[in-house]
C-alpha positions in Angstrom: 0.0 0.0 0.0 1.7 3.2 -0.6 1.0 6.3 1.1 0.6 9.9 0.2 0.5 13.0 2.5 -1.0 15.9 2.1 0.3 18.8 4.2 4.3 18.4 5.7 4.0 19.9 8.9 4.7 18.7 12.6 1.9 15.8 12.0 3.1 14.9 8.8 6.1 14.2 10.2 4.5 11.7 12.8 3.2 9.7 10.5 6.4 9.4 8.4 7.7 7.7 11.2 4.7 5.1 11.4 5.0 5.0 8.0 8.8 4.2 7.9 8.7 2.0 10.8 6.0 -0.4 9.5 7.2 -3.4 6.9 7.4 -3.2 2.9 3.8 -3.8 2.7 3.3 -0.4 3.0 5.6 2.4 1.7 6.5 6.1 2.6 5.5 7.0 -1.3 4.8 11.1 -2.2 3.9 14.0 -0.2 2.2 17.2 -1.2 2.8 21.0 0.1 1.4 24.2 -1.5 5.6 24.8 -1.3 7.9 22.6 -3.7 10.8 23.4 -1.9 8.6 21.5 1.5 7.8 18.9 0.1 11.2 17.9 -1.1 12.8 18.7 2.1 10.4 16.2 3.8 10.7 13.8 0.8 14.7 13.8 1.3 14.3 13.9 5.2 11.8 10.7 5.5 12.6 8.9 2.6 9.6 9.6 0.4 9.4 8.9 -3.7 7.7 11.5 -4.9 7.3 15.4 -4.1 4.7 17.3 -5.1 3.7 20.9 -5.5 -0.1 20.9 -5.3 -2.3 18.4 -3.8 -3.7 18.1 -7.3 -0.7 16.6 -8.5 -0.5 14.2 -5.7 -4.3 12.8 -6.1 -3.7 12.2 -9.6 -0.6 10.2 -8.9 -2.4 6.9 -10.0 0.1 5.0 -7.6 -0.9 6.2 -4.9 -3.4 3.8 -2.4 -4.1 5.8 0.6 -4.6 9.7 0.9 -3.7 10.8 4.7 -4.3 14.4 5.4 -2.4 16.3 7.9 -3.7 20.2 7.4 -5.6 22.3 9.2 -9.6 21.1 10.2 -10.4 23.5 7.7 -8.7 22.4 4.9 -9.7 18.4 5.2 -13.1 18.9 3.5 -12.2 20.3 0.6 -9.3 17.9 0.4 -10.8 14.8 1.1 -13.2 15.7 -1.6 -10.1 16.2 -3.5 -9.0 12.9 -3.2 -12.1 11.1 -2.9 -13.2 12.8 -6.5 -10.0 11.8 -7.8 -10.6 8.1 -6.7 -8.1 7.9 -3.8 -8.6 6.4 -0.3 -8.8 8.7 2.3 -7.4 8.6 5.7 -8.2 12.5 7.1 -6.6 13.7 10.5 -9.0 14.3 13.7 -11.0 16.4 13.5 -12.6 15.0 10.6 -13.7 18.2 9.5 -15.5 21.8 10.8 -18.7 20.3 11.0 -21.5 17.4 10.8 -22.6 18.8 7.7 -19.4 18.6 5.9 -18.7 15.2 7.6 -21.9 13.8 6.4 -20.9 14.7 2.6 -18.1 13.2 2.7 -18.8 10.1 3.9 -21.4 10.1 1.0 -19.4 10.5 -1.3 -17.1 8.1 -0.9 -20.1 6.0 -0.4 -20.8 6.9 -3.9 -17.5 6.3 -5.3 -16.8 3.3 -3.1 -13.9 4.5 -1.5 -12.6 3.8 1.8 -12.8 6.7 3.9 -11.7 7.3 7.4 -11.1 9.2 10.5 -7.5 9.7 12.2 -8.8 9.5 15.7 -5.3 7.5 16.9 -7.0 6.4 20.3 -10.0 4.5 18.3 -7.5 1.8 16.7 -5.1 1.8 19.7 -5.2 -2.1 21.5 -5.5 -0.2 24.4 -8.5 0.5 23.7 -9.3 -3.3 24.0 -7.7 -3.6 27.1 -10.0 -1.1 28.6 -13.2 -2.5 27.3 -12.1 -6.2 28.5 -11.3 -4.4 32.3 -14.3 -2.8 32.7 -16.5 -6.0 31.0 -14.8 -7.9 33.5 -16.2 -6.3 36.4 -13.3 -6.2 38.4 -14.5 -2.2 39.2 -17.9 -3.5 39.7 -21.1 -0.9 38.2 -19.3 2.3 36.3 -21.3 5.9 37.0 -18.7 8.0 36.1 -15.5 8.9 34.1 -13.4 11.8 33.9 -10.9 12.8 31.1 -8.9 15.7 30.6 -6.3 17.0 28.1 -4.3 19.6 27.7 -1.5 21.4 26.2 0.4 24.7 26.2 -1.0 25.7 22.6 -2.6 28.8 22.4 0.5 30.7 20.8 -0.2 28.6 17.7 -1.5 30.2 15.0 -3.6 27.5 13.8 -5.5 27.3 17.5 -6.3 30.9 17.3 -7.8 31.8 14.1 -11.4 31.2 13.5 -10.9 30.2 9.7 -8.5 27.4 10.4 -11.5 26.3 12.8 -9.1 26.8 15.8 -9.5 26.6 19.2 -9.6 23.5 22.0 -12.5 21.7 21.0 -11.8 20.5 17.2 -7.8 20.0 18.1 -7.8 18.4 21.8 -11.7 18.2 23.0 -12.3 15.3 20.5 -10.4 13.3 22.4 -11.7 13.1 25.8 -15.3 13.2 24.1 -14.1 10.4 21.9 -12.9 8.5 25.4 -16.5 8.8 26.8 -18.1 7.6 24.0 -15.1 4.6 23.5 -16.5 3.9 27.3 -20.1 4.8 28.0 -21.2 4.6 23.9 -23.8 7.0 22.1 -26.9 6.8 24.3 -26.7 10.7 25.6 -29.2 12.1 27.6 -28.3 15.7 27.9 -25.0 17.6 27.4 -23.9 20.8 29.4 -20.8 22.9 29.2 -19.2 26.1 29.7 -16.3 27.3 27.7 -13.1 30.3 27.9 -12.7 31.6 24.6 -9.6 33.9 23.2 -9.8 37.3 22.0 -10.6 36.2 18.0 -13.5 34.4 19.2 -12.1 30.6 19.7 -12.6 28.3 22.5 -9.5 28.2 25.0 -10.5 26.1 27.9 -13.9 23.7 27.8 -15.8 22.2 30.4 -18.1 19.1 29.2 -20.9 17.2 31.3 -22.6 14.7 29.8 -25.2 12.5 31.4 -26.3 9.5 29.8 -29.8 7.5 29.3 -28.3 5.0 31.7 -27.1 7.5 34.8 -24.1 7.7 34.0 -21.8 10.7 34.1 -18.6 11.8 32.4 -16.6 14.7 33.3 -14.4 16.1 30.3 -11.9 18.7 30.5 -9.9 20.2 27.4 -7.5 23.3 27.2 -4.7 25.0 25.1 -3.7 27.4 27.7 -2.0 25.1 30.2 0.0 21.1 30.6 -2.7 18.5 32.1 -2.6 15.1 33.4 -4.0 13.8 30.7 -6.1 11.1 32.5 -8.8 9.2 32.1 -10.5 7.7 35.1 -13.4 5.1 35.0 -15.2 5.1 38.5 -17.1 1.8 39.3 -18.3 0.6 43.3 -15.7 -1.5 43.3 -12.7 0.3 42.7 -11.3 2.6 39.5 -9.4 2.5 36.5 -6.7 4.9 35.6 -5.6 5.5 32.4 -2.2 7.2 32.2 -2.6 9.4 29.1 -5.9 9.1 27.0 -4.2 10.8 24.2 -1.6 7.8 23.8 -2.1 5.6 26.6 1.1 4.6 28.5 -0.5 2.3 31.4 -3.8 1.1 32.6 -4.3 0.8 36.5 -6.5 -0.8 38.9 -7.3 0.6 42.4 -9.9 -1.1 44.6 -12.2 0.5 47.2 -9.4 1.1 49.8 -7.5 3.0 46.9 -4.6 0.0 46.5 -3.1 -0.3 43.4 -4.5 -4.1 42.6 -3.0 -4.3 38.8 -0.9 -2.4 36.4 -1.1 -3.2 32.6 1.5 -2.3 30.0 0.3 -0.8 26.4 2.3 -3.3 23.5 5.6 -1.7 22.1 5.1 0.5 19.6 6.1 2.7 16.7 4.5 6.0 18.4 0.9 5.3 17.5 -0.2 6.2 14.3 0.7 2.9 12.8 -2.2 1.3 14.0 -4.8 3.8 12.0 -2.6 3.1 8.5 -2.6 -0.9 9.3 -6.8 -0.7 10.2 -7.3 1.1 6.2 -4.8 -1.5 5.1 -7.0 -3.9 6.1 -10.2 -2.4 5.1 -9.1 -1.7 1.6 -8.0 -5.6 1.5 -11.6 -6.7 2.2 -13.1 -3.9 0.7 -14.8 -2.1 2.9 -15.5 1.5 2.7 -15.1 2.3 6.8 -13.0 1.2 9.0 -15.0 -0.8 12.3 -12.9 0.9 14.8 -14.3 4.4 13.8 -17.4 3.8 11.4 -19.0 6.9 9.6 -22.3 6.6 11.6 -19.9 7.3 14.4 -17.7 10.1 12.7 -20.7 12.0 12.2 -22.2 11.6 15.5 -18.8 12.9 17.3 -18.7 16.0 14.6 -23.1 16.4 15.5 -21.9 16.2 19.9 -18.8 19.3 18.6 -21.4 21.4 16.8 -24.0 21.0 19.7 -21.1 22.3 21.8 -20.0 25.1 19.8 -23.6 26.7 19.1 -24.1 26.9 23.0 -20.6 29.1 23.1 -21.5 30.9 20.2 -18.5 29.8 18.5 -19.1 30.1 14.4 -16.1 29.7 11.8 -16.3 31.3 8.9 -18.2 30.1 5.8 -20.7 27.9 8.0 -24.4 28.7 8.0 
């Protein structure tokens, strides 16, 4: 399967160490900037084919399998649609795109053109995710009512964070992924949603507070912001005990507490690359069998964490420009 980027930035990058660290089944093959000069420098850096100038050139590259997109959320509609039109897989970076309605085109689309289309929400094809489904099935926590996640990072001096047409701020960049642990945990079945957000001076979000209370009773407590360094936990709360999970952005260790607070297990994550590998091995496999989704992160699903976003951002009052 060989790989094209589109965009050479700092996640770009990433994924041209997955890419290079995975076996000759799938290949480091072209990237694409709006800058020559980029692309070649990240071409010669990570040992990439072909360099291209325009991501027109790279989508009509007819050796190219697998379109992964590392720009901006506001540029991954228009090109997914790119690629999509062009008849390339599509692997587009988290968040999937501004909005549901943009999100729910897409995945048209490529339903039309029968192309495999997917999200790069990391934590969704991670085996840790797995491991945590198997703890808390196996009731060794006892009943769950509540989880917390948080994540943070010192961000807001990036340009991209701040400015309202590169649908910046928390939410889109580092909200999606404690929302995307709740719903990993707890599922779809919402009851009601409340929040409360910070936003900058050019209208973004900075710091968001999430509550959302499920059909069941049960509670999670989300927590997302560019303005400072977090824990990055997750916490599942059961009445038997609680599970910690040491950074729900890539998870590092999963821990078992019982009611008396003692550490009763300690699980290990499985070596690897740093993470993204497992997102380009899931649309390896889906293109194999044909499929036009990938199970760990369905469409259905895609849309309905891109519906939860723009619930959250019309109670802030948070609009980017060009949407309705």
């Amino acid at each position: 399967m060989k790989v094209g980027i589109i965009g050479a930035g700092h996640i770009a990058c990433k994924m041209a160490v997955a890419l290079n660290g995975l076996d000759d089944t799938v290949a480091a093959y072209g990237v694409a900037s709006r800058d020559l000069a980029k692309a070649e420098e990240f071409a010669k850096e990570w040992g990439f084919q072909k360099a291209y100038g325009s991501y027109e050139e790279l989508v009509k590259d007819p050796d190219i399998d697998l379109v992964y997109i590392a720009t901006p959320h506001s540029l991954h509609f228009e090109q997914a649609k790119l690629s999509l039109e062009h008849g390339k897989a599509v692997l587009c970076e988290k968040a999937f795109t501004m909005n549901a309605k943009q999100a729910r085109e897409l995945t048209a689309l490529a339903k039309e053109k029968k192309l495999l289309l997917a999200e790069a929400i990391w934590t969704r094809y991670m085996p840790s995710r797995k491991m945590i489904d198997d703890l808390v099935e196996s009731g060794v926590i006892g009943k769950v009512t509540s989880l917390s996640a948080n994540l943070g990072y010192v961000m807001e001096y990036k340009e991209r964070m701040q400015r309202p047409e590169l649908a910046g701020g928390a939410l889109l960049d580092l909200g999606v992924y404690p929302i995307n642990f709740a719903s990993m945990v707890f599922g779809d079945k919402i009851k009601e949603i409340s929040s409360t957000c910070v936003k900058t001076e050019t209208g973004v979000d900075s710091q968001d507070s999430i509550t959302i209370v499920y059909e069941d009773g049960r509670v999670a407590y989300l927590y997302a912001t560019m303005l400072a360094q977090t824990d990055r936990q997750g916490v599942i709360n059961g009445d038997k005990g609680y599970i910690e999970i040491q950074n729900i952005n890539n998870c590092e260790e999963i821990r078992v507490y019982n009611l008396d607070r003692e550490m009763t297990a300690r699980y290990q994550v499985p070596e690897q690359i740093n993470g993204y590998e497992y997102e380009v091995l899931a649309c390896k496999e889906a293109l194999e069998k044909g499929e036009l989704e990938c199970s760990q992160m369905p469409h259905k699903e895609i849309i309905r964490i891109m519906e939860v976003m723009d619930g959250l951002r019309e109670s802030w009052g948070v609009k980017f420009p060009g949407e309705e």
